[in-house]
C-alpha positions in Angstrom: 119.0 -47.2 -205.4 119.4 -50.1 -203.6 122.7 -52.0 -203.9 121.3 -55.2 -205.8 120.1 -52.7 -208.4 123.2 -51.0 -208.5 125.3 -54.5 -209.1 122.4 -55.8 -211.4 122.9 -52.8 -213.4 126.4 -52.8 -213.7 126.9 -56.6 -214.2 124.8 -55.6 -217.4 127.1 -53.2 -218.5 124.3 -50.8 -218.5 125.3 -46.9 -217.5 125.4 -46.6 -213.7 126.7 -43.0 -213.5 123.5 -41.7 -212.5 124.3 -43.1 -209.1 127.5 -42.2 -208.4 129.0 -38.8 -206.6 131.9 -38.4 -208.5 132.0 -34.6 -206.8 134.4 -36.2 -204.0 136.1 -39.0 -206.6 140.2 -38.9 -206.4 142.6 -41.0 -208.6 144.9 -42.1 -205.7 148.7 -41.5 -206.8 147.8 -38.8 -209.2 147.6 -36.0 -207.0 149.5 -33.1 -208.4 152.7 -32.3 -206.5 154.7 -29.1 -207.4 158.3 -29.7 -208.0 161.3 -27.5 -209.0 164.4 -28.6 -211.3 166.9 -26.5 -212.3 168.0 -27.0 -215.7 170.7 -25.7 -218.0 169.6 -22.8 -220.6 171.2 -25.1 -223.3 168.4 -28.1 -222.0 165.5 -25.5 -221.5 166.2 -24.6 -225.6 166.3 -27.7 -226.8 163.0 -29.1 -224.4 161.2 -26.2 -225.9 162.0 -27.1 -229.7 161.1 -30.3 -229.2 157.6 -29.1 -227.0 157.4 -27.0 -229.8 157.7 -29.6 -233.0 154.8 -31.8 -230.7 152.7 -28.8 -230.0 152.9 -29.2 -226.7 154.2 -27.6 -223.5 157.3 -27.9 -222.0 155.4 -29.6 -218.9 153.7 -31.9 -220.7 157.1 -32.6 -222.2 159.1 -33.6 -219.6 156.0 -35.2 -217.6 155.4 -37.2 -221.0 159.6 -38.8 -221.1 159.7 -39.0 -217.2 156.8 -41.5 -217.7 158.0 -43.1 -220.5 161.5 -43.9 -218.7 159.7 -44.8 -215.6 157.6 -47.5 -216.7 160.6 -48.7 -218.5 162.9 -48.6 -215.4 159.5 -50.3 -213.7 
């Protein structure tokens, strides 16, 4: 597909994900990056009642507030 179909297509809103490679696609910032905190048992207990009362994991948890603080601190 040329280019000027490619734009034409998309200006139209129509679906251009035919086109696209996405096998090699990255979301720049969001690469994983393994970390390790040490926490007290008495913060573990209470992160995992409250992972627990959201159905989620602990993970998700504390990746979930950590966000929520950041982009308040932002």
């Amino acid at each position: 597909m040329k280019t000027s179909e490619f734009d034409r297509r998309f200006d139209h809103g129509e679906d251009i994900s035919d086109a696209l490679d996405l096998s090699q696609a990255v979301r720049p910032g969001l690469q994983a990056k393994r970390v390790n905190v040490d926490f007290p048992a008495w913060m573990v207990e209470s992160l995992d009642k409250q992972a627990a009362h959201l159905g989620v994991s602990r993970q998700s948890l504390i990746k979930m507030w950590l966000s929520e603080r950041l982009e308040k601190t932002a």
